[in-house]
C-alpha positions as a Markdown table, in Angstrom:
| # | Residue | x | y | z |
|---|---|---|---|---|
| 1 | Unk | 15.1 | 12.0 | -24.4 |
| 2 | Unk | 16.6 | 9.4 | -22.1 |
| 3 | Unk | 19.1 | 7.2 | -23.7 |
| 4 | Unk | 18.7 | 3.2 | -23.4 |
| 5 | Unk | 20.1 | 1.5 | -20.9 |
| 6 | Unk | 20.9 | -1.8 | -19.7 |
| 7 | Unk | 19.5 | -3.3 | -16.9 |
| 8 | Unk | 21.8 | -5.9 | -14.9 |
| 9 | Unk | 21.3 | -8.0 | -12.0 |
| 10 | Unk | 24.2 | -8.0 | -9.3 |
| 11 | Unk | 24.9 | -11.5 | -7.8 |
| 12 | Unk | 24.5 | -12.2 | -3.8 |
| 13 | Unk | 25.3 | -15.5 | -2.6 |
| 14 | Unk | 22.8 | -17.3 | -1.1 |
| 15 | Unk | 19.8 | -15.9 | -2.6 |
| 16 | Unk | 20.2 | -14.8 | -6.8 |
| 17 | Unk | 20.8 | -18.9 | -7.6 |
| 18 | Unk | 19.2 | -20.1 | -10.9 |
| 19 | Unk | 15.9 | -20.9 | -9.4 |
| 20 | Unk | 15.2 | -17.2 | -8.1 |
| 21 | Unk | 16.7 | -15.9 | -11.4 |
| 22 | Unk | 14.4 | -18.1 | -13.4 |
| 23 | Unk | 11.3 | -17.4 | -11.6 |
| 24 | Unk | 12.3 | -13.2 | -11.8 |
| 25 | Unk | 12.7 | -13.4 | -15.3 |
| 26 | Unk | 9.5 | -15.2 | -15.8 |
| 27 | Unk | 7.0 | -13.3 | -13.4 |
| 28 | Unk | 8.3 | -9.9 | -13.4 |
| 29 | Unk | 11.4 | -9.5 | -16.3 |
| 30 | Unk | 13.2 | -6.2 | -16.4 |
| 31 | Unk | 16.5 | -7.2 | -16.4 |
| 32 | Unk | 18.8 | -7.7 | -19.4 |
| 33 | Unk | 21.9 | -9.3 | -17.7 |
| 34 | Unk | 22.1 | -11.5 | -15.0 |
| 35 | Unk | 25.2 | -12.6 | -12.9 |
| 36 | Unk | 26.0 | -15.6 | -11.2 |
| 37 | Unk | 26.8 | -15.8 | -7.6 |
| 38 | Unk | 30.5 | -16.3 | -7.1 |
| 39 | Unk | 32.6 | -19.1 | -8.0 |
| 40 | Unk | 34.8 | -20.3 | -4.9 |
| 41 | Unk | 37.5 | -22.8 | -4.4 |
| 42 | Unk | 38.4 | -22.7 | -0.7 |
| 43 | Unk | 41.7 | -24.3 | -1.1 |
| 44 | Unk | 40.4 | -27.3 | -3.3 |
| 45 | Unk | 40.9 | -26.8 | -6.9 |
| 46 | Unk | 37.8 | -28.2 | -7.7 |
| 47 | Unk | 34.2 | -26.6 | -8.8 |
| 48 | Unk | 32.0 | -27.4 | -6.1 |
| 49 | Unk | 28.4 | -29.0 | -7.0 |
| 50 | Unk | 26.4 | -26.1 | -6.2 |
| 51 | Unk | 28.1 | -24.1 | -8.5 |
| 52 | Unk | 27.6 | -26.5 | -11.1 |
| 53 | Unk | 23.9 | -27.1 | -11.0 |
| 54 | Unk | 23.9 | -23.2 | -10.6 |
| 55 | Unk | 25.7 | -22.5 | -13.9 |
| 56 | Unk | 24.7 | -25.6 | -16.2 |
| 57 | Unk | 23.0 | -24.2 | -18.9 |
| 58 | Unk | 19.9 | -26.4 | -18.9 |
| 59 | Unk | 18.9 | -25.1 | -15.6 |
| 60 | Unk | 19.1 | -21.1 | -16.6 |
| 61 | Unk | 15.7 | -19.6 | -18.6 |
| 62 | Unk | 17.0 | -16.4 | -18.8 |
| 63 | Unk | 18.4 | -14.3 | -21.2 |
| 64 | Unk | 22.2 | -13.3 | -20.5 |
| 65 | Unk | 24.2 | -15.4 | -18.0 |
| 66 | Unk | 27.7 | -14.5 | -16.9 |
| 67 | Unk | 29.4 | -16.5 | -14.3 |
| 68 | Unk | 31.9 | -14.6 | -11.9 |
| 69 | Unk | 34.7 | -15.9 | -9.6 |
| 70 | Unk | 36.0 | -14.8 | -6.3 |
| 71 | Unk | 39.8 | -15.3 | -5.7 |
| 72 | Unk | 43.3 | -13.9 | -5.3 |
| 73 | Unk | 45.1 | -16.8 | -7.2 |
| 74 | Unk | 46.1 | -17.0 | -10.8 |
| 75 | Unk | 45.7 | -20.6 | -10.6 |
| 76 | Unk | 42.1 | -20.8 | -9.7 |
| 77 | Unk | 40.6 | -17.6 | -11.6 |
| 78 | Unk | 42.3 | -19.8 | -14.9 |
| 79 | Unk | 40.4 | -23.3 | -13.7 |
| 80 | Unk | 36.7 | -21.2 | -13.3 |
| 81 | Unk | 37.8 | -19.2 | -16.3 |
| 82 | Unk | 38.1 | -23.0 | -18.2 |
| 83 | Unk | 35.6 | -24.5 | -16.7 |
| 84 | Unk | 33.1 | -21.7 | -17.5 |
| 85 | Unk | 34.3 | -21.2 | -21.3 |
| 86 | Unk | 33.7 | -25.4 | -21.4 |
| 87 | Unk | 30.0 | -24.7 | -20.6 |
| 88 | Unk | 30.0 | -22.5 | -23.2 |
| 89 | Unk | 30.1 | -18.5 | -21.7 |
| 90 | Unk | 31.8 | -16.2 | -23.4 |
| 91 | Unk | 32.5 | -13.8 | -20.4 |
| 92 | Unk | 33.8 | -14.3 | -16.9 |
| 93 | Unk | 33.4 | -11.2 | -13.9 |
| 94 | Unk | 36.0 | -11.4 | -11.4 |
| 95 | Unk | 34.1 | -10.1 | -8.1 |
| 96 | Unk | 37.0 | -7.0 | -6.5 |
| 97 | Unk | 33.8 | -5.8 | -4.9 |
| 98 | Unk | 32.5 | -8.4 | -1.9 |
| 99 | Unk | 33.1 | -6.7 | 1.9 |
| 100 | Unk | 32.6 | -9.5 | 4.0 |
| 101 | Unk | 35.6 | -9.6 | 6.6 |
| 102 | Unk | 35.8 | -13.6 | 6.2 |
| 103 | Unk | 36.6 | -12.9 | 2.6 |
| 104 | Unk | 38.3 | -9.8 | 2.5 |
| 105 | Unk | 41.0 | -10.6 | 5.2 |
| 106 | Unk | 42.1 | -13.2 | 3.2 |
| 107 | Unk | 43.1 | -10.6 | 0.3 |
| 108 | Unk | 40.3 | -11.4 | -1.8 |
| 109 | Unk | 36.9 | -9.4 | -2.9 |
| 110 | Unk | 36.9 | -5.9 | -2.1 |
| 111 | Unk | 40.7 | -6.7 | 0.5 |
| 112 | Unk | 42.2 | -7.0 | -3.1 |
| 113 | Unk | 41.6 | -3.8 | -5.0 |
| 114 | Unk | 44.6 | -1.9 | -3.0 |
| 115 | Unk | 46.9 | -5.3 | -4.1 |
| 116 | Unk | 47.7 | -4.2 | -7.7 |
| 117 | Unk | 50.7 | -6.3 | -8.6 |
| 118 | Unk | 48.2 | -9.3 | -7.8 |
| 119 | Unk | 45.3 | -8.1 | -10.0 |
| 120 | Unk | 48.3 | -7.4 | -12.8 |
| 121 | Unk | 49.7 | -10.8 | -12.4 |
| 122 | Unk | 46.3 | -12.2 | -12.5 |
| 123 | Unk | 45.0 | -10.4 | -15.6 |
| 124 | Unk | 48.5 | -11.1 | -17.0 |
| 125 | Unk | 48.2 | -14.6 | -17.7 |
| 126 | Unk | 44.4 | -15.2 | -17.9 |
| 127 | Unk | 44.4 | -12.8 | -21.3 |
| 128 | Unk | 47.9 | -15.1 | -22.2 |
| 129 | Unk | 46.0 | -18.3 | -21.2 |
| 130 | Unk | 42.4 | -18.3 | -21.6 |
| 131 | Unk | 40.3 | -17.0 | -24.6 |
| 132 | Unk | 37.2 | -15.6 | -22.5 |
| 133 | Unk | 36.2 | -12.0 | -22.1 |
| 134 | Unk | 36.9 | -10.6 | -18.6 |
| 135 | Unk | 34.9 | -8.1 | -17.1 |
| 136 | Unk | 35.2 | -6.8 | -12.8 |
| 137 | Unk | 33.0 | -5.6 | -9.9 |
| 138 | Unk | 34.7 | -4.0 | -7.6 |
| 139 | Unk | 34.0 | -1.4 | -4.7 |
| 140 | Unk | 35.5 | 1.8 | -4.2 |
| 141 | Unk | 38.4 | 0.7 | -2.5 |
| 142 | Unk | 38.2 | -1.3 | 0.7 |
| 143 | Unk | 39.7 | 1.0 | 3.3 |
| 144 | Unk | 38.8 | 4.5 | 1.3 |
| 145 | Unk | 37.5 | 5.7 | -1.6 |
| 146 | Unk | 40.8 | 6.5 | -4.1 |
| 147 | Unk | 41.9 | 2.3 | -3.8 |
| 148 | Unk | 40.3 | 1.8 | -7.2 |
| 149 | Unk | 41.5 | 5.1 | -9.0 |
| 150 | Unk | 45.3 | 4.1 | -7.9 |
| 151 | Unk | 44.3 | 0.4 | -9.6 |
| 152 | Unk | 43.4 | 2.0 | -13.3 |
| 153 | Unk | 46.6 | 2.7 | -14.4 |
| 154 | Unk | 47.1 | -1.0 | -14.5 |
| 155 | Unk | 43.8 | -1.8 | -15.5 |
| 156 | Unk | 44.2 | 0.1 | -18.5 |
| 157 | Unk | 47.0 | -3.0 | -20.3 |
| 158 | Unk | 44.3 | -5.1 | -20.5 |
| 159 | Unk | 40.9 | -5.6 | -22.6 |
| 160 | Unk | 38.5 | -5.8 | -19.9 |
| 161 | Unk | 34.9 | -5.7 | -21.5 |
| 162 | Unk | 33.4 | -3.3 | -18.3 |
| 163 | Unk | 34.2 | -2.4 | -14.2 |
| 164 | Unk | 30.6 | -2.4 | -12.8 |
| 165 | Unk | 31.3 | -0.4 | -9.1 |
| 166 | Unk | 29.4 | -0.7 | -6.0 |
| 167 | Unk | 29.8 | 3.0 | -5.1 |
| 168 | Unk | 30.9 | 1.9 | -1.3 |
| 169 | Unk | 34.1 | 1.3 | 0.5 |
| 170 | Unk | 34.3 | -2.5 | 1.6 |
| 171 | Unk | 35.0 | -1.4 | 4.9 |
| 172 | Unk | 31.3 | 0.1 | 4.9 |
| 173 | Unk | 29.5 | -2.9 | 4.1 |
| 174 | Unk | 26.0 | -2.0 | 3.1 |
| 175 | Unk | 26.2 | 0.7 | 5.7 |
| 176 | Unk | 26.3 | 5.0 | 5.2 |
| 177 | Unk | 25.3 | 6.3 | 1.9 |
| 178 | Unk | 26.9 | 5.7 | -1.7 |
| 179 | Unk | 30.0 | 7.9 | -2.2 |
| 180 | Unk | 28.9 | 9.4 | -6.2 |
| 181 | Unk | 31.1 | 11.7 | -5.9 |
| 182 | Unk | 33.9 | 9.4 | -5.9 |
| 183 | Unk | 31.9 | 6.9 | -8.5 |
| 184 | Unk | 32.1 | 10.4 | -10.8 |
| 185 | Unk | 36.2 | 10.4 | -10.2 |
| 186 | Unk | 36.3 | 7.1 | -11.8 |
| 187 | Unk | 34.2 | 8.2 | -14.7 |
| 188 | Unk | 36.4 | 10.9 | -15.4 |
| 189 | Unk | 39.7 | 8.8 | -15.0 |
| 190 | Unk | 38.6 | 5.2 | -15.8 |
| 191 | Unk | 39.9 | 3.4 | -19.3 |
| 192 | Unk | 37.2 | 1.2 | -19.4 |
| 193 | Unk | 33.3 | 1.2 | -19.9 |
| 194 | Unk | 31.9 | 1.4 | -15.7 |
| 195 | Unk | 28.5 | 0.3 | -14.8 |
| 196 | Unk | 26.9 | 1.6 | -11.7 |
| 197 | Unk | 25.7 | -0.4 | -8.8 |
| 198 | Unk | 24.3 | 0.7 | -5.7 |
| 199 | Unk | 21.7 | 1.8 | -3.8 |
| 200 | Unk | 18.6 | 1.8 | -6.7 |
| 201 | Unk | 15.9 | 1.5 | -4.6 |
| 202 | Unk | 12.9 | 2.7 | -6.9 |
| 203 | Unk | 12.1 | 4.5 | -10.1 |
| 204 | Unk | 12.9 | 8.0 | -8.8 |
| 205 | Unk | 16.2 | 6.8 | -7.1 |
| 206 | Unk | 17.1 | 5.1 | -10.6 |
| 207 | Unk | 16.3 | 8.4 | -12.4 |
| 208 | Unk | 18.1 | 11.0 | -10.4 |
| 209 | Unk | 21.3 | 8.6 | -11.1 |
| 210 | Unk | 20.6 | 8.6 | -14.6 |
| 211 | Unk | 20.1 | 12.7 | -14.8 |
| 212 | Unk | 23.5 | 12.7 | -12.7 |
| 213 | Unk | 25.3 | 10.0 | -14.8 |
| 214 | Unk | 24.7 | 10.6 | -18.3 |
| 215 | Unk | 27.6 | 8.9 | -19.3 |
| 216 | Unk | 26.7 | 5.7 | -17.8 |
| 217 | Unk | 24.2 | 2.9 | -19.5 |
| 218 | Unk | 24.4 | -0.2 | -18.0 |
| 219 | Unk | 23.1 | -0.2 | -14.0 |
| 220 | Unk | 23.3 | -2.9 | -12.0 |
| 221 | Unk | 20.8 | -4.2 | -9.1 |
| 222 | Unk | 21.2 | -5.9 | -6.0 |
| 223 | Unk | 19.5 | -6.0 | -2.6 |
| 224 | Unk | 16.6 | -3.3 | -4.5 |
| 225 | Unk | 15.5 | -6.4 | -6.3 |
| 226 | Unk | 15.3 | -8.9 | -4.0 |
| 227 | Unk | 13.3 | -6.2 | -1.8 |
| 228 | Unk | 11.2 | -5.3 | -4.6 |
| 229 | Unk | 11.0 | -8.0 | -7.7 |
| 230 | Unk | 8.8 | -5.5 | -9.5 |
| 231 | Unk | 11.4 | -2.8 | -9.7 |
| 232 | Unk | 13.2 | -3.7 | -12.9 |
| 233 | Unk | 10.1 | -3.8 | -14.6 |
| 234 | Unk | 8.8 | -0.3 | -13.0 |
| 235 | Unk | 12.4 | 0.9 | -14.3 |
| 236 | Unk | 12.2 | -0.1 | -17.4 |
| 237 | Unk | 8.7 | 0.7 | -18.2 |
| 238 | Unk | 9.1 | 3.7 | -16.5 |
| 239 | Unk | 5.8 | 3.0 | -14.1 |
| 240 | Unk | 5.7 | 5.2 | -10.9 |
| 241 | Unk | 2.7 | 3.4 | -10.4 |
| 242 | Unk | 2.7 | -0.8 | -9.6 |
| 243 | Unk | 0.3 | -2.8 | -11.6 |
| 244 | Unk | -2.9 | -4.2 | -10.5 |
| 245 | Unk | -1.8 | -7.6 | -10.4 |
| 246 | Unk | 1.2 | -6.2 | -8.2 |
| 247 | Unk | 0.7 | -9.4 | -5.2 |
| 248 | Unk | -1.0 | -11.8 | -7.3 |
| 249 | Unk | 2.2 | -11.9 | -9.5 |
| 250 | Unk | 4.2 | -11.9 | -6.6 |
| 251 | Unk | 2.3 | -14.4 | -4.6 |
| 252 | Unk | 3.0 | -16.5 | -8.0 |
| 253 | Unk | 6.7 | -15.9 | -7.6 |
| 254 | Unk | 7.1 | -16.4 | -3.8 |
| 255 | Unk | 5.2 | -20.3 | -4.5 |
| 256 | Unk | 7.6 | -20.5 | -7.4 |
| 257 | Unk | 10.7 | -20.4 | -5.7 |
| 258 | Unk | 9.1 | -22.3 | -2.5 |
| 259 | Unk | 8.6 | -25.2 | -4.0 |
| 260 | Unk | 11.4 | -25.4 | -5.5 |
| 261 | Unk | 13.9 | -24.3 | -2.4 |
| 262 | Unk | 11.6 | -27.0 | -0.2 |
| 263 | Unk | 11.9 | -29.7 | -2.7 |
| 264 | Unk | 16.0 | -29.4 | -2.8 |
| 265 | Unk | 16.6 | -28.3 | 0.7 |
| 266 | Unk | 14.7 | -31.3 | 2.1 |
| 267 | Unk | 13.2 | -30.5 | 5.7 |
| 268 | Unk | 11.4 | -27.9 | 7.7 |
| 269 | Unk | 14.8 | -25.7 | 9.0 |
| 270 | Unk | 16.2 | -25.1 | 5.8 |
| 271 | Unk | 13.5 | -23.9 | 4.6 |
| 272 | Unk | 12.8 | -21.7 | 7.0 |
| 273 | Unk | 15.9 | -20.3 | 7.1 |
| 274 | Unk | 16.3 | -19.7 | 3.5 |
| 275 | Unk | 12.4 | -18.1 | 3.3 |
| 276 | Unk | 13.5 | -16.3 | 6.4 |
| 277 | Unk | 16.8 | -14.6 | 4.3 |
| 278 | Unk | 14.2 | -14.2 | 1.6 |
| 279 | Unk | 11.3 | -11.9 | 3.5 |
| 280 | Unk | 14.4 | -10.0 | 5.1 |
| 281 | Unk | 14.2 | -8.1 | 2.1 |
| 282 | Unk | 10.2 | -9.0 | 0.6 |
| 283 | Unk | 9.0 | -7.3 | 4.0 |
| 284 | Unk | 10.5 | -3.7 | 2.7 |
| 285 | Unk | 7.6 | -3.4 | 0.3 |
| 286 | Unk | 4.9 | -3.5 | 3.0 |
| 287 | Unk | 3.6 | -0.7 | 5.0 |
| 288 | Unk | 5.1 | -2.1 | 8.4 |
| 289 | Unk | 8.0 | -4.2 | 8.1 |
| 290 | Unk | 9.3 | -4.8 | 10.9 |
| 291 | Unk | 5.4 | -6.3 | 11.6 |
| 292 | Unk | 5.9 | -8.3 | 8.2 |
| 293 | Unk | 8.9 | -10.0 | 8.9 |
| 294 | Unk | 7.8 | -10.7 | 12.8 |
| 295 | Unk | 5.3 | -12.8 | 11.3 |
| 296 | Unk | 7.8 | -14.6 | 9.2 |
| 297 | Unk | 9.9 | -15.5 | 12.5 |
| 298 | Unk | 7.1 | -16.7 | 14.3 |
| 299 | Unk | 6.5 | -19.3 | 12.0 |
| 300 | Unk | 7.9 | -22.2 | 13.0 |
| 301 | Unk | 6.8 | -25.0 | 10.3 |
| 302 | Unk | 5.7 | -25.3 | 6.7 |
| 303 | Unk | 1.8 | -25.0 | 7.6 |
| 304 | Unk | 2.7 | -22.0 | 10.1 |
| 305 | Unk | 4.4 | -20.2 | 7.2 |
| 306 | Unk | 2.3 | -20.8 | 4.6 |
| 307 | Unk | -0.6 | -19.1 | 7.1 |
| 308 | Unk | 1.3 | -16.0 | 8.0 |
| 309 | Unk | 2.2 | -15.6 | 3.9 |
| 310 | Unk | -1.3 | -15.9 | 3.2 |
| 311 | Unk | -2.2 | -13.3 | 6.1 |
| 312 | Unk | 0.7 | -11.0 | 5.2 |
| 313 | Unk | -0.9 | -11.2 | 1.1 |
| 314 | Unk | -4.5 | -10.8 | 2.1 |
| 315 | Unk | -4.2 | -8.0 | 4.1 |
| 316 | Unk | -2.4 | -5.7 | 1.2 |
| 317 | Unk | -5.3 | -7.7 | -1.5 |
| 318 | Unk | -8.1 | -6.0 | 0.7 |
């Protein structure tokens, strides 16, 4: 019998803020853990606003929170560490794992893993300085797929509550398939509890992980659930089938988080673009979607949109 596991949402910027968390947890649930989008100071040693509203407690309806920070200096990963314990978390991820060349050519995100005396000097004095649980996400390596394995050996002074692992090189982005091969090395050499991120794209995917990582109980997913908002659930109920209210719930979910982008964003573009980012990944669950998505595109206005929504919903109701 299957052993119980842990379900965990990974963070991407621009689209797992509090108000699509909220209205996850609420139409579909599933997942156990969520994680904050990344924490970012840019040179100013200040926490921006959007970060703020996105990690104030009063705005988060789900169960498990944990903020995480992307940077390369001591002195900012000890202000987000501070600033997150003040609001009351208990744990702070420190994101090794992002591949984006604007961040990684700056040495942080997944361009740090292969600079270990920084991660050391980093760790160092947050577990002197700050009383808050640390946990990482990182990638592989950036540039091949032993950078992390060279990094455990360091790892290993400090207390670090888990090491979730996108099982990618940075250098890859989201392209070519997960290396589990390489995620297996790091099971057999890491000195911490790993989690596994990457690529669970449906119950079967998530099961053939689990039948080849027995070890591991705490998965983590990312673009899968923005694609498909049901999946945790399917997971975790172990469906292979999608309930019958499969578009009415999500038809609920997309209005959810609509009116509530519309009424921050204020005005027709940024709406667009964000619903745009948004159906990027929602058209994967329908039949044709490249089709889907071209219908998205094509709408240029509220009333447009709303229209080729309503289109896309009634012809998978029929």
């Amino acid at each position: 019998m299957p052993q119980p596991f842990t379900l965990l949402s990974s963070p991407l910027q621009g689209f797992t803020d509090f108000r699509f968390r909220n209205a996850l947890h609420k139409y579909f649930g599933g997942i156990d853990v969520f994680y904050a989008p990344y924490i970012r100071f840019n040179g100013k040693p200040e926490i921006k606003s959007s970060y703020q509203r996105d990690l104030n407690p009063d705005n988060n309806e789900v169960p498990i929170l944990i903020p995480q920070v992307m940077t390369a200096s001591v002195d900012e990963f000890q202000l987000a560490a501070n600033y997150v314990k003040d609001l009351g978390y208990d744990e702070l991820n420190w994101n090794l794992g992002c591949p984006y060349p604007m961040v990684t050519k700056r040495g942080m995100g997944s361009g740090l893993i292969a600079n270990i005396d920084q991660i050391d000097a980093i760790l160092d004095r947050v577990h002197q300085e700050v009383d808050i649980k640390i946990s990482m996400k990182m990638r592989l390596g950036y540039e091949h797929t032993g950078e992390i394995l060279e990094s455990f050996e360091t790892l290993e002074k400090y207390p670090l509550k888990s090491i979730a692992i996108h099982a990618r090189t940075g250098k890859q982005l989201y392209k070519g398939g997960v290396h589990l091969d390489a995620f297996q090395a790091c099971l057999d050499a890491a000195p911490h509890t790993l989690y596994y991120n990457g690529d669970i794209t449906s119950v079967e995917v998530f099961k053939q992980r689990q039948e080849r990582f027995p070890a591991v109980n705490h998965w983590m997913i990312g673009r899968g659930l923005i694609a498909d908002p049901w999946l945790p659930n399917m997971i975790k109920n172990d469906l292979n089938n999608y309930p019958a209210d499969r578009w009415s719930r999500f038809s609920e979910f997309h209005d959810t988080i609509y009116e509530q982008y519309d009424a921050f964003l204020q005005g027709p573009t940024p709406i667009k673009m964000k619903m745009q980012g948004f159906w990027n990944y929602f058209a994967q669950q329908f039949d044709n979607p490249q089709k889907t998505f071209k219908k998205i595109k094509k709408a240029n206005n509220p009333r447009a949109y709303k229209a080729a929504v309503s289109e896309i919903l009634n012809s998978v109701n029929n």
